[in-house]
Every structure is written in C-alpha cells, then in structure tokens.
N, CA and C atoms of all chains as a GROMACS GRO file, in nm:
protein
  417
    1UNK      N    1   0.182  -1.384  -0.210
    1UNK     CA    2   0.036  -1.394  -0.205
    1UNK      C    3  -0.024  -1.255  -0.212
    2UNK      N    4  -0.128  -1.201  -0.335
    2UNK     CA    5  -0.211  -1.088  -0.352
    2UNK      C    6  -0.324  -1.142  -0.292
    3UNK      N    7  -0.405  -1.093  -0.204
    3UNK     CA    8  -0.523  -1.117  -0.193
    3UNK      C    9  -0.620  -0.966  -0.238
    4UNK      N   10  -0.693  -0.958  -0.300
    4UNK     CA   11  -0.798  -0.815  -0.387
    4UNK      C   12  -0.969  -0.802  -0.340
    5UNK      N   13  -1.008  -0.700  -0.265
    5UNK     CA   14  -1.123  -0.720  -0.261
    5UNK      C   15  -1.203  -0.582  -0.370
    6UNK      N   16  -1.317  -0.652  -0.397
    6UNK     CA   17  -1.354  -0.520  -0.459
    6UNK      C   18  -1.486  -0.514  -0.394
    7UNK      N   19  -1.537  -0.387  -0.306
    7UNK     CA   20  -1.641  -0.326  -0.211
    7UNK      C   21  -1.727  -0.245  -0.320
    8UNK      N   22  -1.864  -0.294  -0.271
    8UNK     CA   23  -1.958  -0.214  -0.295
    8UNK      C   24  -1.977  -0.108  -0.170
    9UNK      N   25  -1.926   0.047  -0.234
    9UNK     CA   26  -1.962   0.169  -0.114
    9UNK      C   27  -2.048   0.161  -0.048
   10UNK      N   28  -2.192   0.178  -0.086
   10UNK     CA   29  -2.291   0.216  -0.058
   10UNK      C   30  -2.293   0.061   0.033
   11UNK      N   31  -2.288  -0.013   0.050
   11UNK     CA   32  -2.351  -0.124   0.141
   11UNK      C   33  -2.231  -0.234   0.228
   12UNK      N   34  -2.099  -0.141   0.185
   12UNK     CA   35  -2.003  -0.250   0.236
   12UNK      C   36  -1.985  -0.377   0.194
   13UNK      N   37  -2.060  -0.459   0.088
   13UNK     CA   38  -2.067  -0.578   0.083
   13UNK      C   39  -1.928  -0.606  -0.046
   14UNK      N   40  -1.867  -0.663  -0.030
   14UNK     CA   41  -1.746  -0.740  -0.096
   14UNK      C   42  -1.805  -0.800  -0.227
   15UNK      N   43  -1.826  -0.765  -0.314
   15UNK     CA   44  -1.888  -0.782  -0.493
   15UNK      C   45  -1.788  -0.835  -0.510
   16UNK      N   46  -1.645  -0.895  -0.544
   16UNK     CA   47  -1.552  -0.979  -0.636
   16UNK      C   48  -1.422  -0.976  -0.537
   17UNK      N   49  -1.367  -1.083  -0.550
   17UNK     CA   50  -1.216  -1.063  -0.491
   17UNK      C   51  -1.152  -1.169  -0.576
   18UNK      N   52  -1.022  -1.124  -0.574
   18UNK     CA   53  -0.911  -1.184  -0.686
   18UNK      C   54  -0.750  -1.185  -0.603
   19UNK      N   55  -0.711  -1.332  -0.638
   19UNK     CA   56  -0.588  -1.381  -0.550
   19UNK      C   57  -0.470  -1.378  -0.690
   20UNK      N   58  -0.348  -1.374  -0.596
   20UNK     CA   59  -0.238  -1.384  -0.712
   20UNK      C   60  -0.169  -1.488  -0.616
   21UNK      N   61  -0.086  -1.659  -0.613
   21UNK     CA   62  -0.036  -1.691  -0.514
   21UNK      C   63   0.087  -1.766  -0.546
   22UNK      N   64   0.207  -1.723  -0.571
   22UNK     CA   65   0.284  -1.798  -0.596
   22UNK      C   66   0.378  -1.858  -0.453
   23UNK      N   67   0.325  -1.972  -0.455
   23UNK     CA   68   0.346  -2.067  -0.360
   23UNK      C   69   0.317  -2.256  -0.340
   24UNK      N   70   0.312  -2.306  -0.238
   24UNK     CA   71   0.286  -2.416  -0.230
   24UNK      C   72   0.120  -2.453  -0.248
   25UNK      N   73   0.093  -2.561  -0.281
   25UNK     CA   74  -0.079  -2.586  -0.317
   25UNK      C   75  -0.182  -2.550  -0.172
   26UNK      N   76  -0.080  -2.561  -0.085
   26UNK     CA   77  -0.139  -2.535  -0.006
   26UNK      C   78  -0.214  -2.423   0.023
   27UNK      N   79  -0.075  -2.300  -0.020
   27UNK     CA   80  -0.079  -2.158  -0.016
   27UNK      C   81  -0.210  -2.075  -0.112
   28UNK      N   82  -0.190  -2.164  -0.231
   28UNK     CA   83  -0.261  -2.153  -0.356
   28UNK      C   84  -0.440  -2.178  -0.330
   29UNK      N   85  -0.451  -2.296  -0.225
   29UNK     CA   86  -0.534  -2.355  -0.181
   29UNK      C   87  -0.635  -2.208  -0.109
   30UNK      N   88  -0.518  -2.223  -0.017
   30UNK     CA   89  -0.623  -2.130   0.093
   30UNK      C   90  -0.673  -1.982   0.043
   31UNK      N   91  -0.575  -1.937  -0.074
   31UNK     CA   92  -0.588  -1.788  -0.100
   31UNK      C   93  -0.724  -1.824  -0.217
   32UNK      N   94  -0.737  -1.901  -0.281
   32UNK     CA   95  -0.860  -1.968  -0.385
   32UNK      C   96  -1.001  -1.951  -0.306
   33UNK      N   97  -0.922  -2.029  -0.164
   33UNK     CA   98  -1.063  -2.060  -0.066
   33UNK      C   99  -1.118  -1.918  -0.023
   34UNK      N  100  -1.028  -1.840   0.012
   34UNK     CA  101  -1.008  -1.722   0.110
   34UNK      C  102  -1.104  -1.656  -0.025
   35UNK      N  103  -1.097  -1.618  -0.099
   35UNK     CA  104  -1.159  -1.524  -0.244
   35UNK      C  105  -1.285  -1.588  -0.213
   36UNK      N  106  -1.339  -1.702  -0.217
   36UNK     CA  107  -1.436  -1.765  -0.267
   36UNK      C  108  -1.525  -1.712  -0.146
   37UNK      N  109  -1.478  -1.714   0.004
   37UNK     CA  110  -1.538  -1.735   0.130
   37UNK      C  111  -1.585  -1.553   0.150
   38UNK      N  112  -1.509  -1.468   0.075
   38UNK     CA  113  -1.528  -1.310   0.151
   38UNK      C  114  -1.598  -1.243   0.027
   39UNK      N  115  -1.658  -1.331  -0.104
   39UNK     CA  116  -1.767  -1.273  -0.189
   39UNK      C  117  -1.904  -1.255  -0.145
   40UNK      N  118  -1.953  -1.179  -0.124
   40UNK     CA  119  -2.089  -1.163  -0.058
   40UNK      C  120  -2.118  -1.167   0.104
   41UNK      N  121  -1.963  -1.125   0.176
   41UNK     CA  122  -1.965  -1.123   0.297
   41UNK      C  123  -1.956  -0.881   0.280
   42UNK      N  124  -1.978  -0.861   0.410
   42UNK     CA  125  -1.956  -0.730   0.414
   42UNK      C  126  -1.836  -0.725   0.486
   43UNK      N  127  -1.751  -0.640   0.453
   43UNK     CA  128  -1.575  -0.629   0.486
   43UNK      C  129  -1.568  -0.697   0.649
   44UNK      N  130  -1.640  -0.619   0.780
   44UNK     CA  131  -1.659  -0.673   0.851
   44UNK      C  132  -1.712  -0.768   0.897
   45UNK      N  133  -1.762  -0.835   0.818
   45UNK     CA  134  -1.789  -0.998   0.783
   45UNK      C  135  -1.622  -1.087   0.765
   46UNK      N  136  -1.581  -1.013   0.653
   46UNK     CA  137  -1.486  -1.074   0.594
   46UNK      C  138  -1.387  -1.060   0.723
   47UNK      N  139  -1.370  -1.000   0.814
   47UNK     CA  140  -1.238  -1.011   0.885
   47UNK      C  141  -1.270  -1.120   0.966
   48UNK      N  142  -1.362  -1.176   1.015
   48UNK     CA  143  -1.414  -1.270   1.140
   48UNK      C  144  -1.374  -1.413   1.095
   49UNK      N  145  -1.317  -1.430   0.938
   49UNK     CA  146  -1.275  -1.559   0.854
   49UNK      C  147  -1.141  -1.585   0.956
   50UNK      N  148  -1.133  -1.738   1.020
   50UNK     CA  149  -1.064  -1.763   1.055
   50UNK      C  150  -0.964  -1.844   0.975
   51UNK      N  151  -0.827  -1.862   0.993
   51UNK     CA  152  -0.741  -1.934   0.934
   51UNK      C  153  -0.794  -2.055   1.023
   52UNK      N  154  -0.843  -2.072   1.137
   52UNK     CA  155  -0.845  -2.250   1.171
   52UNK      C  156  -0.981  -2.276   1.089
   53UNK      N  157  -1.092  -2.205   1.034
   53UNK     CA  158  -1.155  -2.210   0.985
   53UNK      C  159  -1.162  -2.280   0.812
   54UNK      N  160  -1.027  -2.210   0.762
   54UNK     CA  161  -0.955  -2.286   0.647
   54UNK      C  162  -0.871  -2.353   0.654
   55UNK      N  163  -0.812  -2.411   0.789
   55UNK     CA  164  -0.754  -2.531   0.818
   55UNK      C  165  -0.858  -2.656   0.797
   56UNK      N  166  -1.003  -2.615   0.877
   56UNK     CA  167  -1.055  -2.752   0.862
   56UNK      C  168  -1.137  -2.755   0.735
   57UNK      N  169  -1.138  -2.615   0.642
   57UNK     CA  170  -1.194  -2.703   0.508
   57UNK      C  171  -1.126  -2.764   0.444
   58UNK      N  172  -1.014  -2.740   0.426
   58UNK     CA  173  -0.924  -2.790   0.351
   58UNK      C  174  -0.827  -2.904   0.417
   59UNK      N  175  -0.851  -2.936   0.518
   59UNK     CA  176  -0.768  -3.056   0.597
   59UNK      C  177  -0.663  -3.052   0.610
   60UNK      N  178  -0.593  -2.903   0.628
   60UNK     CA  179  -0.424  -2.881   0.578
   60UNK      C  180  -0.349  -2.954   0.728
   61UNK      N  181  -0.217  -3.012   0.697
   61UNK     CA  182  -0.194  -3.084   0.799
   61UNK      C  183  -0.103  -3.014   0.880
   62UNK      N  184  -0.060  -3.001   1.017
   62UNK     CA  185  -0.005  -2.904   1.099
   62UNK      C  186   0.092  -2.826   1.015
   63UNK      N  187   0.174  -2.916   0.908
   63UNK     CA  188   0.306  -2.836   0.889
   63UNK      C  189   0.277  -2.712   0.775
   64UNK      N  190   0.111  -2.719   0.743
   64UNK     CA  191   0.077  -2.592   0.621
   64UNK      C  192  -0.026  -2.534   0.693
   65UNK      N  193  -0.023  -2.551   0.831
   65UNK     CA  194  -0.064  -2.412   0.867
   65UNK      C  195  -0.051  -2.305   0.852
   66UNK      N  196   0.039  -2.248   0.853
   66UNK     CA  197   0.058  -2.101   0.798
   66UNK      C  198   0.034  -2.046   0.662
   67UNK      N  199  -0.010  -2.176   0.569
   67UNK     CA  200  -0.040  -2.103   0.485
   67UNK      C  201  -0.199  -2.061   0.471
   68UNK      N  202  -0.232  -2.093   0.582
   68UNK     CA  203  -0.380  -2.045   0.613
   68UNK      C  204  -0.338  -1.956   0.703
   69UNK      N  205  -0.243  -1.880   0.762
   69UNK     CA  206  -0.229  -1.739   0.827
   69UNK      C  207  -0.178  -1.700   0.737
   70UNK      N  208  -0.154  -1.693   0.631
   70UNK     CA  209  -0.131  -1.594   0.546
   70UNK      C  210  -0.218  -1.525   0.478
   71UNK      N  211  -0.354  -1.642   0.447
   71UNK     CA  212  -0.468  -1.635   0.375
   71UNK      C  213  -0.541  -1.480   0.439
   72UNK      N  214  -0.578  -1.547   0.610
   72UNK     CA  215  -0.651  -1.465   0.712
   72UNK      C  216  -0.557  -1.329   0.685
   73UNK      N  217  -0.439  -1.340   0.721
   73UNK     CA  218  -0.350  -1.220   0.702
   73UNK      C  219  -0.396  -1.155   0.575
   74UNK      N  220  -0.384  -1.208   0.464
   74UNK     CA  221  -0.435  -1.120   0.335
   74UNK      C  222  -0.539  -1.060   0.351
   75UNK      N  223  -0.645  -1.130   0.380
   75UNK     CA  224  -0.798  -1.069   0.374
   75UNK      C  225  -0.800  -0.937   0.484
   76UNK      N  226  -0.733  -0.943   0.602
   76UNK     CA  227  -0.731  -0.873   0.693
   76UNK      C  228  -0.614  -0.733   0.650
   77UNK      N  229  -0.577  -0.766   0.567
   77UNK     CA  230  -0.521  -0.670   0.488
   77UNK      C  231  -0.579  -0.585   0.393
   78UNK      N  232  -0.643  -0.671   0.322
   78UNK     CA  233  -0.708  -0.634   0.210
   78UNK      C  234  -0.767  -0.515   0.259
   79UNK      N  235  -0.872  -0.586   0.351
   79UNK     CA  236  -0.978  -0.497   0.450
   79UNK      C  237  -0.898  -0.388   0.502
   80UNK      N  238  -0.860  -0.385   0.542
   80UNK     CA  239  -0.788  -0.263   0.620
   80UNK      C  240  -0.761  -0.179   0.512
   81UNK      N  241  -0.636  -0.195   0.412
   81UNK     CA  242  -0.646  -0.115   0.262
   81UNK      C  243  -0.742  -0.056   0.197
   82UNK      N  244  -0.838  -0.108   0.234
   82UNK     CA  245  -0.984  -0.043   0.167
   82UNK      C  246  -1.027   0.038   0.251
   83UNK      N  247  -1.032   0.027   0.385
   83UNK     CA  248  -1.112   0.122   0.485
   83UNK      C  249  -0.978   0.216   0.431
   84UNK      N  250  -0.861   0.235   0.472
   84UNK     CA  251  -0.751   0.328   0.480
   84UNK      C  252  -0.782   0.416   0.371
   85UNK      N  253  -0.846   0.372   0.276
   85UNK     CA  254  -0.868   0.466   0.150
   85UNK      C  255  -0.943   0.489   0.153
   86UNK      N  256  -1.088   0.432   0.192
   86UNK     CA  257  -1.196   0.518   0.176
   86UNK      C  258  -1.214   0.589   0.305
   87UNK      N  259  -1.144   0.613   0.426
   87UNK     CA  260  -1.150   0.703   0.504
   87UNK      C  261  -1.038   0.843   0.477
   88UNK      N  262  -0.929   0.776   0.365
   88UNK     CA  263  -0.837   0.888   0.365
   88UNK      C  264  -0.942   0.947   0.227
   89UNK      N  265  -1.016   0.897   0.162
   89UNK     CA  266  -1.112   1.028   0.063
   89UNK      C  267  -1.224   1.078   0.110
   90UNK      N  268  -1.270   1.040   0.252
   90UNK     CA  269  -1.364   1.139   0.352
   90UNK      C  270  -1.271   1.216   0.404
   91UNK      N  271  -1.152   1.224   0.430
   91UNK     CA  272  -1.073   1.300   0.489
   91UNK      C  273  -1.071   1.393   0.418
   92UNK      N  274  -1.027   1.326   0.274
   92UNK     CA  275  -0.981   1.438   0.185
   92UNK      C  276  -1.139   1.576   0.140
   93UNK      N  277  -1.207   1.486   0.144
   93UNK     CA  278  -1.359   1.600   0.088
   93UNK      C  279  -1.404   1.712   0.251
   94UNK      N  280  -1.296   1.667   0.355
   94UNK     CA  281  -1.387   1.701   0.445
   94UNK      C  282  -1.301   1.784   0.520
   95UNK      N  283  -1.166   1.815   0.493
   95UNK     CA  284  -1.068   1.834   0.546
   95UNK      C  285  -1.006   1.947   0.450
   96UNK      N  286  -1.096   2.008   0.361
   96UNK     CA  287  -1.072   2.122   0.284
   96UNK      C  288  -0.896   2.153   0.233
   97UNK      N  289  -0.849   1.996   0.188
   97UNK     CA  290  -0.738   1.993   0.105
   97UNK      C  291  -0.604   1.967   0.219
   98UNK      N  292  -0.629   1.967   0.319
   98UNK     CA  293  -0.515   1.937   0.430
   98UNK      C  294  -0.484   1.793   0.423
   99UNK      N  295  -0.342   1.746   0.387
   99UNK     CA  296  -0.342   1.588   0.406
   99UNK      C  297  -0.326   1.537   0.562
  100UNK      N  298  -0.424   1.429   0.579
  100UNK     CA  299  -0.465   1.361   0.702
  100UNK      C  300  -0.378   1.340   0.726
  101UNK      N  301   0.284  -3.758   0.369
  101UNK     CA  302   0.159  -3.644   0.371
  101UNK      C  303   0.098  -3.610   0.267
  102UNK      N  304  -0.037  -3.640   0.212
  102UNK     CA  305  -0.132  -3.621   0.118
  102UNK      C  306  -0.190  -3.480   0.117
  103UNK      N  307  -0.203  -3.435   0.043
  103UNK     CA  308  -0.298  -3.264   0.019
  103UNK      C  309  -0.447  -3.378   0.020
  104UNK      N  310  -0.536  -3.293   0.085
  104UNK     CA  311  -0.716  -3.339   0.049
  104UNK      C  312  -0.730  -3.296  -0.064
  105UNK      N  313  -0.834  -3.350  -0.086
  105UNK     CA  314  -0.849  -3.340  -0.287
  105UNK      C  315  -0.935  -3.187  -0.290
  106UNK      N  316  -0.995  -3.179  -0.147
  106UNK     CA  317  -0.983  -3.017  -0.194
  106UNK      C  318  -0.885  -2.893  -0.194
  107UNK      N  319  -0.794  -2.957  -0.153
  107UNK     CA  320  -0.629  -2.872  -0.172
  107UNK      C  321  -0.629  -2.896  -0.345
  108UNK      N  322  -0.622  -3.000  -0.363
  108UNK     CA  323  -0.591  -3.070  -0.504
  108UNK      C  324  -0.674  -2.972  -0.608
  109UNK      N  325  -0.811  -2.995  -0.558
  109UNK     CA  326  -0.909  -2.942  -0.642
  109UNK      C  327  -0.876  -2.777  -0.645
  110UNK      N  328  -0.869  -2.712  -0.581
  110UNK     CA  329  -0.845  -2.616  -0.583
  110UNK      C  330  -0.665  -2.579  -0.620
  111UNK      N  331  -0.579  -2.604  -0.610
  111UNK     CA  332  -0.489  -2.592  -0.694
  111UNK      C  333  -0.480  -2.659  -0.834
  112UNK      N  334  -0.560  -2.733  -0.861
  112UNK     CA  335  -0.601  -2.734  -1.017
  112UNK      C  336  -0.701  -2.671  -1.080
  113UNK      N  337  -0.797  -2.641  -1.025
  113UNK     CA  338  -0.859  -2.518  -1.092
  113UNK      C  339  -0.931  -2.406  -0.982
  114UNK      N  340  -0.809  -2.281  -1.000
  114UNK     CA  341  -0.797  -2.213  -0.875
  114UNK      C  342  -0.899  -2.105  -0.912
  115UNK      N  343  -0.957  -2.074  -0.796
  115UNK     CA  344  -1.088  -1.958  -0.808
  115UNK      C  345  -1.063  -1.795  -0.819
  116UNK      N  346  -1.105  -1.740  -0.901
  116UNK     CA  347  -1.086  -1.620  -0.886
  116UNK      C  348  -0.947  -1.580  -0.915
  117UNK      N  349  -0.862  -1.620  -0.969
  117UNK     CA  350  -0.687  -1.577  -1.014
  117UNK      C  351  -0.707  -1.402  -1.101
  118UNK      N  352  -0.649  -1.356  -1.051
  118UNK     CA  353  -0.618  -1.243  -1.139
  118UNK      C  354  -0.618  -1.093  -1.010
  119UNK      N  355  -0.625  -1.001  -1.102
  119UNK     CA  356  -0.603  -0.870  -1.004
  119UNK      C  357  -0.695  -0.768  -1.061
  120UNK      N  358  -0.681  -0.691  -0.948
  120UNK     CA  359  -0.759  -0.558  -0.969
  120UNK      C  360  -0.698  -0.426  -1.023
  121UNK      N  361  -0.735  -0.311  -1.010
  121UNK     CA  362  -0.657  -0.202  -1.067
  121UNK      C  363  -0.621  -0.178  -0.926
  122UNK      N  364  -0.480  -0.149  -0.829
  122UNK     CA  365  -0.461  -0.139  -0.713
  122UNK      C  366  -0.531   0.019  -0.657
  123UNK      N  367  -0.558   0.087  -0.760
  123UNK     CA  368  -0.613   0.261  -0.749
  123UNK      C  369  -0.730   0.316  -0.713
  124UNK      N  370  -0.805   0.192  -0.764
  124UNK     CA  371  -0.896   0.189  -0.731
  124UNK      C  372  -0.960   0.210  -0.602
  125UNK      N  373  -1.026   0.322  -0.566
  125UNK     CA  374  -1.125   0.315  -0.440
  125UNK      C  375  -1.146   0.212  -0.390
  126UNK      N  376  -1.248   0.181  -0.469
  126UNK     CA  377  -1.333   0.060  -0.405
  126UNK      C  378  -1.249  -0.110  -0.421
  127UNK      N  379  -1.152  -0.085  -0.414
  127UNK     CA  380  -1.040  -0.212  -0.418
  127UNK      C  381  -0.970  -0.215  -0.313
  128UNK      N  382  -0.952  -0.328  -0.226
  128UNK     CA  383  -0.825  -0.346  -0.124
  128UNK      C  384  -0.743  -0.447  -0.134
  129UNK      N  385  -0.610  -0.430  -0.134
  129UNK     CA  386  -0.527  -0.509  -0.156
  129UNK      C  387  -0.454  -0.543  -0.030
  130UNK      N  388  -0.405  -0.720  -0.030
  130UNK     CA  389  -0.338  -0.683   0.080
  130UNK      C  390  -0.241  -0.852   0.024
  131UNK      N  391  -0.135  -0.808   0.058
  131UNK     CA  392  -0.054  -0.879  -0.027
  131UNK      C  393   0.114  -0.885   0.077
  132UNK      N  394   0.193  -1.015   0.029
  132UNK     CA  395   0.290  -1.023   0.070
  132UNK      C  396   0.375  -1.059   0.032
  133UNK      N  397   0.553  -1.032   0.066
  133UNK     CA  398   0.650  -1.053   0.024
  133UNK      C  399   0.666  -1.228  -0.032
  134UNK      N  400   0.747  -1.261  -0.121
  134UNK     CA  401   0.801  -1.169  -0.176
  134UNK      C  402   0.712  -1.118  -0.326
  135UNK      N  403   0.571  -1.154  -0.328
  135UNK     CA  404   0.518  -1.147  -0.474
  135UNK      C  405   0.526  -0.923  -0.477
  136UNK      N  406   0.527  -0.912  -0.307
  136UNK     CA  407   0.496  -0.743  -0.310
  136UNK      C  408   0.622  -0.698  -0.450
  137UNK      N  409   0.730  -0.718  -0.443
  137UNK     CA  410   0.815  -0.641  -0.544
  137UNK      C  411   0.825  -0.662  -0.701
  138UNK      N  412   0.782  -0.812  -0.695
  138UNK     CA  413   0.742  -0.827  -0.835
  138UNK      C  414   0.575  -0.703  -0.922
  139UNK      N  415   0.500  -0.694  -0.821
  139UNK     CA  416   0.371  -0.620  -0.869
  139UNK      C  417   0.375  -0.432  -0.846
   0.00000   0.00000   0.00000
C-alpha cells in the first residue's frame, strides 16, 4: 500500500493524493477511501482520520480490519514524510549548510 | 462474508490510483511493505 499526499505550502491544505494498493478489496477499498477523505483536509486535519471511521463507511467486517489500519497508518505516514521534508528544507536554508 | 457494495464500488472503480514524483517537496509518501521494494 502507497498512500501520496500532495500539500499546498503556503496553506497546508492537501490539493491531490494518490494510492498504489496491491492487496485485498478491502485493502484497495480503504486506501481509495483514505485519498478521497484527506483532499481538501489540511495535513493536520488529515491525521485525526480514523481507521474505525473507515470501518463504518465501508462496513468492513471484524476480520478486514486492519486493512483500515493500514489506510490510517498510510496517511499518518504520508503526513509525517511531508512535514520531515519540509522542516528538513527550513533546516537546510536556516542552518547555513550544516545537515540537521 | 459479503464486501458492502461500497467495498465493491470502490474496488471497481478505485479513486485516485497512481503516484507522485516521491522528490518532490510538497509530496508525502507513506507506504508499506511489501509494495516498499517493488517502487
């Protein structure tokens, strides 16, 4: 499972995200849902998406739960990957060439 | 055990499929085994 966000700088807000999911429909399901749910949220928007949250849109039944913690897991990844970089290129402009 | 037809619906026509440039700044990826070694 890829989960992709793409951030607008200037306002934090999540402009496009793109899933890759090779897995069960389930898996496929939630990472589809997960893209659809964190477009027009701001990153810290996007982390507050719960996996029981895409349990009950999608009606997944106890035993594909996890593929809605994987979903939450992606996005909460995603997010994090993006802050990690755009704080390691304030580092870098601000930190007069020293790696953080 | 039945998938809901929005499992259905959405694994038949899935939203948003594809990728970004991973280099990108303003892109975050966050991804897991095992698709990580294939990309």
């Amino acid at each position: 499972m890829k989960l992709q966000i793409k951030v607008d700088d200037a306002t934090g807000v999540i402009v496009d995200a793109k899933f890759k999911t090779f897995g069960c429909g389930s898996a496929i399901a939630s990472s589809s849902l997960a893209t659809e749910w964190v477009k027009g949220r701001t990153v810290d928007q996007a982390m507050e998406i719960k996996n029981t949250d895409i349990v009950q849109e999608l009606a997944l039944p106890p035993i594909k739960i996890h593929c809605s913690v994987l979903a939450e897991d992606a996005i909460k990844a995603a997010v994090d990957d993006y802050k990690k970089k755009k704080s390691g290129s304030v580092a870098k402009a601000t930190a007069s060439g020293k790696p953080a | 055990m039945a998938y809901s037809d929005k499992v259905v619906d959405h694994y038949n026509h899935p939203r948003n499929v594809g990728s970004f440039a991973k280099d990108d700044a303003a892109v975050g990826t966050g991804s897991w085994a095992p698709l990580n070694a294939a990309t």
